[in-house]
N, C-alpha and C positions, 0 to 999 in steps of 0.2 A: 382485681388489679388489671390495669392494661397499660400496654407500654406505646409510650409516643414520642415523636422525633419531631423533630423541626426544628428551622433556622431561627436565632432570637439576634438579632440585631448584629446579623451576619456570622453569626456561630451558630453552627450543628450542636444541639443537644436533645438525650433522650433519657426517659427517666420514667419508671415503674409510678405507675399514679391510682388514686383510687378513680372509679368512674363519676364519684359526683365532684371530682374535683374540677373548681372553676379556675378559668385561665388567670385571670388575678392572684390566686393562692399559689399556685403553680410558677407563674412569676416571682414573687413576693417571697413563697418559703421556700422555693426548693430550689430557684437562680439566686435569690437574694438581688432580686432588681425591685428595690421599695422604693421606686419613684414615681409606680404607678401606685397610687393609693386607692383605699378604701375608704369611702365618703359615706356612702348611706346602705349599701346593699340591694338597694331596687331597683338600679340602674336609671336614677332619675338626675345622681349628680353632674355624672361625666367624669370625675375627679381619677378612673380607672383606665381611661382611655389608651387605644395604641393602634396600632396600623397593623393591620392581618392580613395578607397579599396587596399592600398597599392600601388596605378601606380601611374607613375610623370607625371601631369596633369596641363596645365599653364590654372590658373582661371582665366583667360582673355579671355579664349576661350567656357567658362561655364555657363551654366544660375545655380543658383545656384537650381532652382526645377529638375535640374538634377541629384542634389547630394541628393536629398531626398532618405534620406534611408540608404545615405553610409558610412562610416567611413573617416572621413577627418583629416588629418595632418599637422598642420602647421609649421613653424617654432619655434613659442613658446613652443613646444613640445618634441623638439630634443634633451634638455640637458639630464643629467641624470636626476636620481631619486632623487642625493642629489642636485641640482641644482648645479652641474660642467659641465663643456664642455664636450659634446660625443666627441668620435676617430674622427669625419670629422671635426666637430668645434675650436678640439683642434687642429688638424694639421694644417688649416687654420693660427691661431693664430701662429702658431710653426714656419711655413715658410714661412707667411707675405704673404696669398695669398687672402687679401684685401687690398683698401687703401680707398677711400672713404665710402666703406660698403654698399654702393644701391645694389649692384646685389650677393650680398655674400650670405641673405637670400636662393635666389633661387639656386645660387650657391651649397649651402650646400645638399638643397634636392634633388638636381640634381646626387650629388656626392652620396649621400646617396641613392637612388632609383639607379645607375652605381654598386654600390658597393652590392647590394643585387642582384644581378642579376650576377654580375660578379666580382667575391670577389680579382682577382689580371690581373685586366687588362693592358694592354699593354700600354704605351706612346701616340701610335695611336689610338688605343682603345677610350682612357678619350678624347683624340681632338677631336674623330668624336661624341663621345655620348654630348660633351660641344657646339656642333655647334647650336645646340638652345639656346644657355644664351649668352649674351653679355655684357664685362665688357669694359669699355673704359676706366680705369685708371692703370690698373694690366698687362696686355699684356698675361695675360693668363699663362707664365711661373712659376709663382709662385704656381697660383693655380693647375696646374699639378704637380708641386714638391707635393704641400701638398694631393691631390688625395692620389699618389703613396704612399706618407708614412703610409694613413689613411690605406692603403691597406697592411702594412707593408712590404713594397719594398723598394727597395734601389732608391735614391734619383738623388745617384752622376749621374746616366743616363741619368737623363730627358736633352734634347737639350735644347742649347739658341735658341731662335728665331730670 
């Protein structure tokens, strides 16, 4: 057992963990924040995604005494301050770029850690930075329309696929 501390979405918590415990399980059972999900275990969906000193980090790939120390971000985090939808969540919603919601979570952080980095990315751009998340019900189209809008671009461009 080894005990680890760190910040989760602005709160201090520390808690006796085993060592192959991954940051996802760690979130998930022991915070009770399951809005990062568990998609495929290989680290190939993204569906686990969250921000660890501000970088898009898939906690499937984490032991979480890795994150001892860091500042972690989940998705229960991302609305505002008065609990309304931020610019990513709210364009999601805008342009229907969910429909089941498993991979929207990581979706969001994903877009969210694309759009700090790169505040008016290209069309290409969002496909190649989204090629770690996979969504099987959305075709992806949508949630590029919604990207670009978070970004405040115009829309009418994005291709059909």
């Amino acid at each position: 057992m080894a005990k680890v501390a760190m910040k989760v979405n602005g709160k201090s918590v520390s808690r006796e963990v085993e060592g192959r415990t991954l940051l996802v399980q760690f979130l998930r059972e022991d915070l009770r924040l399951t809005g990062t999900h568990v998609g495929c275990d290989t680290s190939q969906c993204g569906a686990c995604l969250v921000h660890v000193n501000g970088e898009a980090v898939k906690s499937c790939t984490m032991f979480a005494a890795e994150a001892d120390g860091a500042e972690v971000t989940t998705i229960e985090a991302m609305a505002n301050d008065d609990g309304s939808l931020n610019t990513v969540q709210q364009a999601f919603q805008d342009y229907h770029g969910l429909q089941c919601g498993f991979c929207t979570p990581g979706m969001v952080m994903s877009a969210t850690a694309l759009l700090k980095d790169n505040p008016k990315p290209s069309e290409r751009e969002i496909r190649e930075y989204l090629q770690g998340n996979i969504c099987r019900c959305t075709g992806y189209h949508n949630i590029i329309k919604a990207i670009m809008a978070a970004s405040g671009q115009d829309v009418a461009s994005v291709a059909a696929e």
